[in-house]
C-alpha positions as CSV (number, residue, x, y, z in Angstrom):
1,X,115.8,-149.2,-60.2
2,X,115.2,-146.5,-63.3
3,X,115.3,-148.3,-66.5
4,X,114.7,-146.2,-69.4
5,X,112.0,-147.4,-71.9
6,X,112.6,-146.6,-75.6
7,X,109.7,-144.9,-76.0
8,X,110.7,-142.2,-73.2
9,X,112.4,-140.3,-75.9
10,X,108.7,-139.2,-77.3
11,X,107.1,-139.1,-73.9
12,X,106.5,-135.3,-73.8
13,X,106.6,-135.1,-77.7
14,X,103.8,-133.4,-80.0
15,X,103.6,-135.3,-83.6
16,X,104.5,-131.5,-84.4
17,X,108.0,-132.0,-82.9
18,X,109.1,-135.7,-84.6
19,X,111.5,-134.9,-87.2
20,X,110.6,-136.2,-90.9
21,X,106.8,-136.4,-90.2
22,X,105.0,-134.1,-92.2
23,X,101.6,-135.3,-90.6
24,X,99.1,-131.5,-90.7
25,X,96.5,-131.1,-87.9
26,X,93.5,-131.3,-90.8
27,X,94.3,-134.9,-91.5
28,X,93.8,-135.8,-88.0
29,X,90.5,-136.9,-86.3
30,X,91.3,-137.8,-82.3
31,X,94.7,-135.8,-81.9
32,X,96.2,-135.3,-78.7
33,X,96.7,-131.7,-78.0
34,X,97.6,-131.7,-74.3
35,X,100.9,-130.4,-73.1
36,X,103.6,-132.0,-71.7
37,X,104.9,-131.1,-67.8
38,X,106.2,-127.5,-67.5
39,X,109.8,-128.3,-66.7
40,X,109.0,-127.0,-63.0
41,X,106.6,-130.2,-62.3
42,X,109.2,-132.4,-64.4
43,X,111.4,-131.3,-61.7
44,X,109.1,-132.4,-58.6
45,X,108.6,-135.3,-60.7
46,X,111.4,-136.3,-60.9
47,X,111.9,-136.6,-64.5
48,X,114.1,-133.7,-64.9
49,X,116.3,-136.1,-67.3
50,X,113.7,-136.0,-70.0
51,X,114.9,-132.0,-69.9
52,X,117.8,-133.2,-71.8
53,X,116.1,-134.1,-75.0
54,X,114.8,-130.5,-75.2
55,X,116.4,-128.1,-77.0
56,X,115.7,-124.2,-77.8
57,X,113.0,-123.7,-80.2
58,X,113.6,-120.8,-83.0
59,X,111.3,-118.7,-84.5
60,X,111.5,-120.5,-87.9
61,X,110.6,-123.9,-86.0
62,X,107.9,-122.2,-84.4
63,X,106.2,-120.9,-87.6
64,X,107.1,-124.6,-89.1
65,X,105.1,-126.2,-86.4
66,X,102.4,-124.1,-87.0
67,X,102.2,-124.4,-90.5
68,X,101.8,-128.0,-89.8
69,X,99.0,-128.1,-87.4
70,X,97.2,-125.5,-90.1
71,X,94.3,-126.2,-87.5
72,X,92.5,-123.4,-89.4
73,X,92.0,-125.9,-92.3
74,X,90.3,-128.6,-90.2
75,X,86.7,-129.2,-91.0
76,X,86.1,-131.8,-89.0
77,X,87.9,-132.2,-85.2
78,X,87.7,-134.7,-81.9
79,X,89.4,-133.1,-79.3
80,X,87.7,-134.9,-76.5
81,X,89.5,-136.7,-73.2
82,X,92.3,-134.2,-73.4
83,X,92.8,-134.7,-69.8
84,X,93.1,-130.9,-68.7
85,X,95.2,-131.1,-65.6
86,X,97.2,-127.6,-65.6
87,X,96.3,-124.4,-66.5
88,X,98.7,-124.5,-69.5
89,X,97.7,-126.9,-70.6
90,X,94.1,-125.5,-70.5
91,X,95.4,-122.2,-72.5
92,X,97.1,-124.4,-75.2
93,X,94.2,-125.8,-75.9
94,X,91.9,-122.7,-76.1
95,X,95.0,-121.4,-78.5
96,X,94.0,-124.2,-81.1
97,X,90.3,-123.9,-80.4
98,X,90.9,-119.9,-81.6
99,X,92.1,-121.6,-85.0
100,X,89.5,-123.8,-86.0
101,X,88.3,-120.7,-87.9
102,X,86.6,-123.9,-90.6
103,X,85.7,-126.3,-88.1
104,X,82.0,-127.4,-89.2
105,X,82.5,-130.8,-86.7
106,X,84.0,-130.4,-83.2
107,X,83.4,-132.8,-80.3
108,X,85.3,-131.8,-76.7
109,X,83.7,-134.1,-74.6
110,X,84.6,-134.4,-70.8
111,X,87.4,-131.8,-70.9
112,X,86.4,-130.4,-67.3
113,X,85.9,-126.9,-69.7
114,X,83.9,-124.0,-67.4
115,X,84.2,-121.0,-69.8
116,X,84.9,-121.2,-73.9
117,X,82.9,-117.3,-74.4
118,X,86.0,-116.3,-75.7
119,X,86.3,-118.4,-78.5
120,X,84.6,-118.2,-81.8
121,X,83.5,-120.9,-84.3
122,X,81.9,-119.4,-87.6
123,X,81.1,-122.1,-89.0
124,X,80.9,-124.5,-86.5
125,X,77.0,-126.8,-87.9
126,X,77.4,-129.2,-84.8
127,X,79.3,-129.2,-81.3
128,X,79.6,-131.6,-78.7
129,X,80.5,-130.3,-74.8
130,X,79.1,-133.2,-73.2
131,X,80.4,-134.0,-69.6
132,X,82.1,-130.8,-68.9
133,X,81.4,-127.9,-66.1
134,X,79.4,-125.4,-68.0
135,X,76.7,-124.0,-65.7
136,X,75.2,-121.5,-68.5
137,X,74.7,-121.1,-72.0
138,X,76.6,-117.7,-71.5
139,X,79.6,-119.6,-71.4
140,X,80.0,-121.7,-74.8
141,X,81.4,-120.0,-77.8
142,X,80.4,-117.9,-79.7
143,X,78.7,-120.2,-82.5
144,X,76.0,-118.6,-85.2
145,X,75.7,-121.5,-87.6
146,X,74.9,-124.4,-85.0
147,X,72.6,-126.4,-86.1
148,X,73.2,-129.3,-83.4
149,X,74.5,-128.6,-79.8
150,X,74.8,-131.4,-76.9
151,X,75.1,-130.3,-73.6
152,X,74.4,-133.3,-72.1
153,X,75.8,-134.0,-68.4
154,X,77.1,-130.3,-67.6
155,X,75.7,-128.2,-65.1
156,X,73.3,-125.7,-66.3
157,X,70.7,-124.8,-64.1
158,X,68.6,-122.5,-66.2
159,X,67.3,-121.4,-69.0
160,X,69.0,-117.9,-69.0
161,X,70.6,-116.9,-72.1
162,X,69.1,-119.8,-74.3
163,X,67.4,-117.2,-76.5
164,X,70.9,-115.9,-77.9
165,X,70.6,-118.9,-80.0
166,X,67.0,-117.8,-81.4
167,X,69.1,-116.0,-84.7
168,X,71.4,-119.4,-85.3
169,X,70.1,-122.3,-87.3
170,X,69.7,-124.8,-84.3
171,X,67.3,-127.4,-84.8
172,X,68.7,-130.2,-82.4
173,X,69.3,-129.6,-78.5
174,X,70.5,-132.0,-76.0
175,X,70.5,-130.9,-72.1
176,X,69.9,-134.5,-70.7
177,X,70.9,-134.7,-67.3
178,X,71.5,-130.7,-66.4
179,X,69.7,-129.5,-63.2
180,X,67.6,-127.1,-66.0
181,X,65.9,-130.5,-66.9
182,X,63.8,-130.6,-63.9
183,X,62.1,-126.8,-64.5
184,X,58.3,-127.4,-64.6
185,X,57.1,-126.9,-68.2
186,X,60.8,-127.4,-69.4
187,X,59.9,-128.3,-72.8
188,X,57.7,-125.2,-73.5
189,X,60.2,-122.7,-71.9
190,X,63.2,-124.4,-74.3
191,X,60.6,-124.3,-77.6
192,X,59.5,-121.1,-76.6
193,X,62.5,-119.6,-76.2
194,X,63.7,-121.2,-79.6
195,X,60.6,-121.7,-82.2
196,X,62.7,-123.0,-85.0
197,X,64.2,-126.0,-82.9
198,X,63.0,-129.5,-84.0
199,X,63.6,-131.8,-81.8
200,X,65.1,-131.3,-77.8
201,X,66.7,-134.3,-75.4
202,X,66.0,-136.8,-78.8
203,X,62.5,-136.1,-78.9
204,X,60.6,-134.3,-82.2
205,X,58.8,-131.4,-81.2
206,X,55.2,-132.5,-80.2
207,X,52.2,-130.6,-80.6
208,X,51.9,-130.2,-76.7
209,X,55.5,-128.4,-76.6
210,X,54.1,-125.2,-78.8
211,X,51.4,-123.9,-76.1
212,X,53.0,-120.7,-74.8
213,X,54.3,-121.4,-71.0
214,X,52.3,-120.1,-67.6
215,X,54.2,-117.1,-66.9
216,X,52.3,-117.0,-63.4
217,X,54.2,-120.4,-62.1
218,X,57.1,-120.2,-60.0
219,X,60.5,-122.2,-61.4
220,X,61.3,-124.7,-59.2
221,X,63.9,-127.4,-59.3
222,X,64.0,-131.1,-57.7
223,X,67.0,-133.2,-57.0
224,X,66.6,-136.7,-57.5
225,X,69.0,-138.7,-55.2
């Protein structure tokens, strides 16, 4: 049998939609930004009744709820295990990434994210992608202030496109446990490529890291098992 809990009523429901909260998106630190179901998969779920507690949206509300996200305020932002499951839900988060036009803090840890070049963050000091499907630095946003990035656990396989952040601020890079980790002379091709970083995986740059790399080498990659 179906018993309807109390809570169900809020099941789907942003913080946004609650009547009488006048909680803003800048005051937050962990929100939850996923989507609900489209009403399509509430259908095949079965949970078409929740449908009923929907109504039609109006312009006004609209520009209401986005007052009160007022994302672009937000200095400081975790937006990690968002649980991506549908492609809307994908896009509705990439719509609030576009509005963290302040952001200095953002962590989006294990989102299953594979492309953010579209987005910008201009003032964006340190960013956190760890666990998520990136396979090359030509794929995380556009961000010219960085000073701290961690990439840790993606899939990035070379160095390619690492030199774009030569002209940012970056002193601290993480790649622990990307397949580009295992490129002979790995720490001279990253400091190479970036002289002003200071320290890459944890580790201060060492006096062994600054001798320019063998050009004459083939890359080559191993696969520990």
């Amino acid at each position: 049998l179906f018993f309807e809990l109390p809570s169900d009523s809020f099941k789907y429901l942003g913080w946004c939609d609650i009547e009488e909260l006048g909680v803003q998106g800048n005051q937050l630190r962990c929100p939850r930004v996923r989507e609900g179901p489209s009403e399509e998969e509430l259908f095949f779920r079965k949970e078409e009744h929740t449908l009923k507690k929907r109504k039609q949206v109006t312009d006004t509300e609209k520009w209401e709820k986005r007052l009160q996200e007022n994302w672009e305020n937000c200095a400081e932002l975790n937006l990690s295990f968002q649980d991506l499951g549908d492609l809307y839900q994908v896009e509705n988060f990439k719509r609030i990434l576009r509005r963290l036009i302040r952001v200095e803090k953002l962590w989006l840890v294990d989102n299953s994210l594979t492309d953010l070049s579209a987005i910008r963050l201009p003032r964006c000091r340190e960013l956190n992608v760890n666990k998520n499907h990136f396979t090359s630095f030509k794929q995380l946003p556009k961000i010219p202030q960085i000073q701290h990035l961690s990439l840790a656990e993606n899939n990035i396989t070379t160095l390619s496109g690492i030199s774009d952040f030569r002209h940012t601020p970056l002193e601290s890079l993480i790649l622990k446990r990307n397949p580009c980790e295992f490129q002979e002379r790995y720490r001279q091709l990253v400091f190479s490529n970036l002289p002003n970083l200071k320290m890459l995986d944890g580790i201060p740059k060492l006096p062994e890291d600054c001798s320019p790399p063998d050009v004459s080498f083939f890359y080559r990659m191993c696969t520990i098992l």
